[in-house]
ROMAR-282886 format. One line per 8 residues: number of its first residue (from 1); for each residue x, y, z of C-alpha. Coordinates in Angstrom, 2 decimals. Layout:
BEGIN
NUM = X Y Z ~ ... $
This chain:
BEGIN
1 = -56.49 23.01 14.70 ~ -59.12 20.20 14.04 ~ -62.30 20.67 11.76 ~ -65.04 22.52 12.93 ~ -63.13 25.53 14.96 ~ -63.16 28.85 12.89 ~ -59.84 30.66 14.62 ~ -60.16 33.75 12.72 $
9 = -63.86 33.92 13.38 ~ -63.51 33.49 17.21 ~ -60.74 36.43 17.45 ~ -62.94 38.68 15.21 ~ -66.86 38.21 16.12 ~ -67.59 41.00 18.15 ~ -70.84 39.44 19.24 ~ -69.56 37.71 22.47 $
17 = -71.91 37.69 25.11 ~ -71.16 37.12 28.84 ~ -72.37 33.57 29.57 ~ -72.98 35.22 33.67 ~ -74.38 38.38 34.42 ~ -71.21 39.57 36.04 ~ -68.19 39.49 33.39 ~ -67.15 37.22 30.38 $
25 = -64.14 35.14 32.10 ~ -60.82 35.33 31.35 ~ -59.22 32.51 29.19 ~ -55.71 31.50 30.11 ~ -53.71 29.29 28.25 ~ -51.04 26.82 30.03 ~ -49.21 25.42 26.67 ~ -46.81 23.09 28.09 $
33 = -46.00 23.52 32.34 ~ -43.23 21.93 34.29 ~ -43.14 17.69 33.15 ~ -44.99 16.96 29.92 ~ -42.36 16.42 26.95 ~ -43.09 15.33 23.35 ~ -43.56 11.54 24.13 ~ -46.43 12.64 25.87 $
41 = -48.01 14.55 23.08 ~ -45.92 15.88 20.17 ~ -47.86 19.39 20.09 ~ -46.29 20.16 23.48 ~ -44.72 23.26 22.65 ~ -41.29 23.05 24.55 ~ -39.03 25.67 22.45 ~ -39.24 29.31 22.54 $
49 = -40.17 29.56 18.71 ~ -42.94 26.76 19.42 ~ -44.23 28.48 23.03 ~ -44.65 31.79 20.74 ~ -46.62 29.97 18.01 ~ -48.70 28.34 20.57 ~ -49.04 31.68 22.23 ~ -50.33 33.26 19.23 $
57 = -52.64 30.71 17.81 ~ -54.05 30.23 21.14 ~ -54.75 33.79 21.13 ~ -56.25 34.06 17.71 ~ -58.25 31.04 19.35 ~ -59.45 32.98 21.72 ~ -57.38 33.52 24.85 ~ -56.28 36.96 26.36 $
65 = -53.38 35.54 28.76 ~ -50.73 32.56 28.83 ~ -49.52 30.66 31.62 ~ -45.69 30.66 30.69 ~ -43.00 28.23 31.84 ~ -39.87 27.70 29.57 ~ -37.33 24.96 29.35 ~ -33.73 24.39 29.00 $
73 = -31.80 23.01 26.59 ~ -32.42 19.19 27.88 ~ -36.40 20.27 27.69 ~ -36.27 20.57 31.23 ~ -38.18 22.51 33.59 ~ -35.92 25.73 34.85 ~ -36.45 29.38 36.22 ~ -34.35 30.68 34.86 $
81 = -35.03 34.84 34.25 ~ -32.76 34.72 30.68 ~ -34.93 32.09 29.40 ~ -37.71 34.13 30.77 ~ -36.54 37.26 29.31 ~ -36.47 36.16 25.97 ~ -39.22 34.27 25.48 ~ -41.39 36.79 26.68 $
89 = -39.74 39.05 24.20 ~ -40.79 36.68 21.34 ~ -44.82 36.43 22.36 ~ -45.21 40.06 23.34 ~ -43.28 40.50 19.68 ~ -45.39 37.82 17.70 ~ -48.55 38.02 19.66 ~ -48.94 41.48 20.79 $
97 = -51.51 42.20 24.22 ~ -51.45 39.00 25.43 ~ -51.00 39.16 28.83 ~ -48.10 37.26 30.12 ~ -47.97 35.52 33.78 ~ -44.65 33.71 34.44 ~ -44.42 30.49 37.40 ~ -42.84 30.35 40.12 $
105 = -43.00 26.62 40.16 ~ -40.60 24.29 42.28 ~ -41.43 21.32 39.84 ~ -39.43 19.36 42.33 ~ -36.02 21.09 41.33 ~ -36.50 24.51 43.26 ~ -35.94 25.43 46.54 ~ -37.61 28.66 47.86 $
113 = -34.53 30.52 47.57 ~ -34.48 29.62 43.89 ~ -37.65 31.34 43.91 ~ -37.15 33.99 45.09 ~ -34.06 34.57 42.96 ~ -36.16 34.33 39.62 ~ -38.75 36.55 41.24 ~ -35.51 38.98 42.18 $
121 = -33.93 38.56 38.99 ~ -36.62 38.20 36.15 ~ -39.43 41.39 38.14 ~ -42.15 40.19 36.32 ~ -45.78 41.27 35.95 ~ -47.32 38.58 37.03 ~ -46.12 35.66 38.56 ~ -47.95 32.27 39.71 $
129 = -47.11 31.00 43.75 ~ -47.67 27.90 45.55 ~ -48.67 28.84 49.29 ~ -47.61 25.33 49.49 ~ -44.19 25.49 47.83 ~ -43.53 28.78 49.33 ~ -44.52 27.19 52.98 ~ -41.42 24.74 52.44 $
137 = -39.42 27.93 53.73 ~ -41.89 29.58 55.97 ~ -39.03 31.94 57.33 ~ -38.42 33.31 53.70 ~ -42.36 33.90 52.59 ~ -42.66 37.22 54.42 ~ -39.62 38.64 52.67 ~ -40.92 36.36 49.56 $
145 = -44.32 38.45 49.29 ~ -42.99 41.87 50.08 ~ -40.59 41.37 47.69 ~ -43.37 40.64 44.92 ~ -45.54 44.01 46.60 ~ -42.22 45.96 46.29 ~ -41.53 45.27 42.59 ~ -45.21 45.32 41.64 $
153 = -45.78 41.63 40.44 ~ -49.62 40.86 40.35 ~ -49.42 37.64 41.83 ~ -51.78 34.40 41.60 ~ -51.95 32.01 44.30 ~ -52.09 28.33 43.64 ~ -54.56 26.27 45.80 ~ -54.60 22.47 45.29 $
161 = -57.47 22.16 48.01 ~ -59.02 23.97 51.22 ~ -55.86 23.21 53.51 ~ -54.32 25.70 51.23 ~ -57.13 27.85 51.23 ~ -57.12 28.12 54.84 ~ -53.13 28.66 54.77 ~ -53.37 31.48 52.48 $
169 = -55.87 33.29 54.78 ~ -53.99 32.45 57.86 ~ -51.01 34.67 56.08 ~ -53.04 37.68 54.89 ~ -54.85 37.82 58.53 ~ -50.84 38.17 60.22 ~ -49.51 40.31 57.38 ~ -47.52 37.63 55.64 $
177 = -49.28 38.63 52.67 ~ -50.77 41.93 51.76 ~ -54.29 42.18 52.29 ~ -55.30 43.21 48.91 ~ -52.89 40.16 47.33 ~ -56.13 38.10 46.71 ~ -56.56 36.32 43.40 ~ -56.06 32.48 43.53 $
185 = -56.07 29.68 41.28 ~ -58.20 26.67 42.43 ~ -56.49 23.72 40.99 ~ -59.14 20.45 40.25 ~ -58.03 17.23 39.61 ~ -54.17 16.46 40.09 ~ -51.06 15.27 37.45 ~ -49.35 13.08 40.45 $
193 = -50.54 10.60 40.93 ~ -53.15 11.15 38.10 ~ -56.68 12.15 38.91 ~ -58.99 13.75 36.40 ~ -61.08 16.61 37.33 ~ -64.82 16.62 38.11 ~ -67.26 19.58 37.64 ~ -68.69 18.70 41.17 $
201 = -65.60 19.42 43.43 ~ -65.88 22.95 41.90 ~ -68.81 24.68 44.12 ~ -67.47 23.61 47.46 ~ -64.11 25.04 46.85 ~ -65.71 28.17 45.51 ~ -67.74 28.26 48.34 ~ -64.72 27.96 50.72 $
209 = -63.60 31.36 49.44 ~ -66.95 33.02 51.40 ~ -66.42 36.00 48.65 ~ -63.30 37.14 50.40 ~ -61.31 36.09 46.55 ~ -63.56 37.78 43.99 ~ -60.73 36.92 41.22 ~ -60.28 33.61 40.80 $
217 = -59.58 30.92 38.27 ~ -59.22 27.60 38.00 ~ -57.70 24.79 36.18 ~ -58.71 21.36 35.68 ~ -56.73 17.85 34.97 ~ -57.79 15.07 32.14 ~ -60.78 15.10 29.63 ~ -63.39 16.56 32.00 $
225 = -61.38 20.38 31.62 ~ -64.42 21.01 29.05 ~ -66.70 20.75 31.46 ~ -65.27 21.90 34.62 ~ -64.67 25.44 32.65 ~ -68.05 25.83 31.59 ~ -69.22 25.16 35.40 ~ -66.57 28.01 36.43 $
233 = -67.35 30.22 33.69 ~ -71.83 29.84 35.29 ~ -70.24 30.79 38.54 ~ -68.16 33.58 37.45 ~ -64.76 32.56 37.45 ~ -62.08 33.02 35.40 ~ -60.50 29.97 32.83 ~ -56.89 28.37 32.66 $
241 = -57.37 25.68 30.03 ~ -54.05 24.00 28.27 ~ -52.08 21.26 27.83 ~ -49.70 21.44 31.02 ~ -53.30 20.08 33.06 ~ -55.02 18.26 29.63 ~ -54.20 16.71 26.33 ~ -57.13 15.60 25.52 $
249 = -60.77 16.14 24.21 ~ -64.13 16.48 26.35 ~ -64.40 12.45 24.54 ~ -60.52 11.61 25.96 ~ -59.29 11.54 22.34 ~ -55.76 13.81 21.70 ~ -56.15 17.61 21.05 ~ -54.75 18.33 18.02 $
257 = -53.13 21.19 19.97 ~ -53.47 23.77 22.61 ~ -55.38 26.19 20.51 ~ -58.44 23.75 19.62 ~ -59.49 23.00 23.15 ~ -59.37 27.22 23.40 ~ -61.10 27.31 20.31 ~ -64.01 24.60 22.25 $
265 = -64.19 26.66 25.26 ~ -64.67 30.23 23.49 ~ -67.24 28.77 20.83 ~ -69.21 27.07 23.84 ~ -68.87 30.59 25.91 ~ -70.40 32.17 22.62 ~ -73.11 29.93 22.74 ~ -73.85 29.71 25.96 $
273 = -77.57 27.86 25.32 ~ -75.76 24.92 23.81 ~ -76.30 21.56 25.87 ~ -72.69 20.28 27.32 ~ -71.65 17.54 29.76 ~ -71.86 17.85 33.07 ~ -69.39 14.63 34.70 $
């Protein structure tokens, strides 16, 4: 963790106050997601002892919930529900009450069915879903969904843009999804082909959910993730910061690690007053 960010005194102050009038939001961390490897940045935790240190400094930095994807031996992406299993072991063993939501991600590997096998297999609590990925199969997303109602997985939509938006509404209006299956992840920026994030492509989307989404939470790609967070955290939404969507600083320099750009967002939610960019 890089000068200046207290850990200890972020997990204990007790003085938090909600930066909106409605809730203090939700911090997520996403340590390492489907592509980045060490070349990219050699704090990508890619192991399952280094995704449970992450897990726990990032929650001693200040966030209640992690984003998990694991990797195989080749430090490639995989769904597989042993993996799964026993990484989740480790974190809810090392750092204890962090919530744990698992992906669902295709990464460009998995097929739907594949999907729906790790959902089958692994029965987690919460899951992450692409309406888009899962709309590569549209004859298997009814039995997809009901299968995550049946076996009780609290599951997060991911939106990339409106078109998505409008998809995932289309399916909880003919049943596809269960009506009260509603909280969404409003992806800014992208990873391929790279485009950073901007904290002004945040209301419109919000205001494309017309309050029919009360929980959501979004992520943001490249150095503007500082800002972009503090926007979403004004308008009541919840906060997935981490390295699978930025390495870097609010000035584009490299994060030390995941657990200093948590450390940024919970000191600046603490302080809400202080002055911050706005790109």
């Amino acid at each position: 963790m890089s000068a200046g960010y207290d850990s200890s005194e972020i997990l204990t102050d007790r003085r938090l106050t909600a930066i909106t009038a409605q809730k203090m939001p939700r911090i997520t961390v996403a340590p390492n997601g489907a592509r980045r490897q060490k070349a990219d940045h050699p704090a990508i935790p890619l192991t399952i002892s280094e995704i449970t240190k992450t897990a726990r400094a990032c929650q001693i930095a200040g966030a209640g919930a992690l984003h998990l994807h694991v990797r195989d031996a080749a430090n490639q992406h995989t769904l597989d529900a042993g993996l799964y299993r026993e990484t989740i072991a480790e974190i809810e063993s090392h750092a204890p009450g962090m919530a744990i939501q698992t992906t669902t991600e295709a990464g460009g590997i998995f097929d739907v069915p594949a999907q729906l096998t790790c959902l089958l297999d692994l029965r987690p609590t919460a899951a992450s879903v692409s309406v888009r990925e899962i709309m590569r199969s549209p004859d298997l997303a009814p039995h997809f969904y009901a299968t995550a109602a049946d076996i009780g997985t609290e599951v997060q939509h991911i939106l990339y843009d409106t078109d998505d938006l409008n998809t995932l509404c289309h399916l909880i209006d003919t049943g596809t999804i269960p009506q009260d299956m509603r909280d969404v992840l409003l992806v800014l920026g992208r990873y391929i082909p790279p485009r950073p994030a901007r904290a002004s492509e945040l209301a419109p989307f919000v205001a494309a959910l017309k309050g029919e989404f009360p929980n959501w939470t979004v992520c943001a790609f490249g150095a503007n993730e500082h800002a972009v967070m503090l926007q979403a955290a004004k308008m009541g939404g919840d906060l997935r910061i981490g390295f699978e969507n930025n390495i870097c600083r609010p000035d584009g320099t490299p994060a030390a690690d995941n657990a200093e750009n948590i450390a940024r967002i919970a000191t600046a939610l603490r302080e809400p007053s202080r002055k911050e960019p706005t790109p």
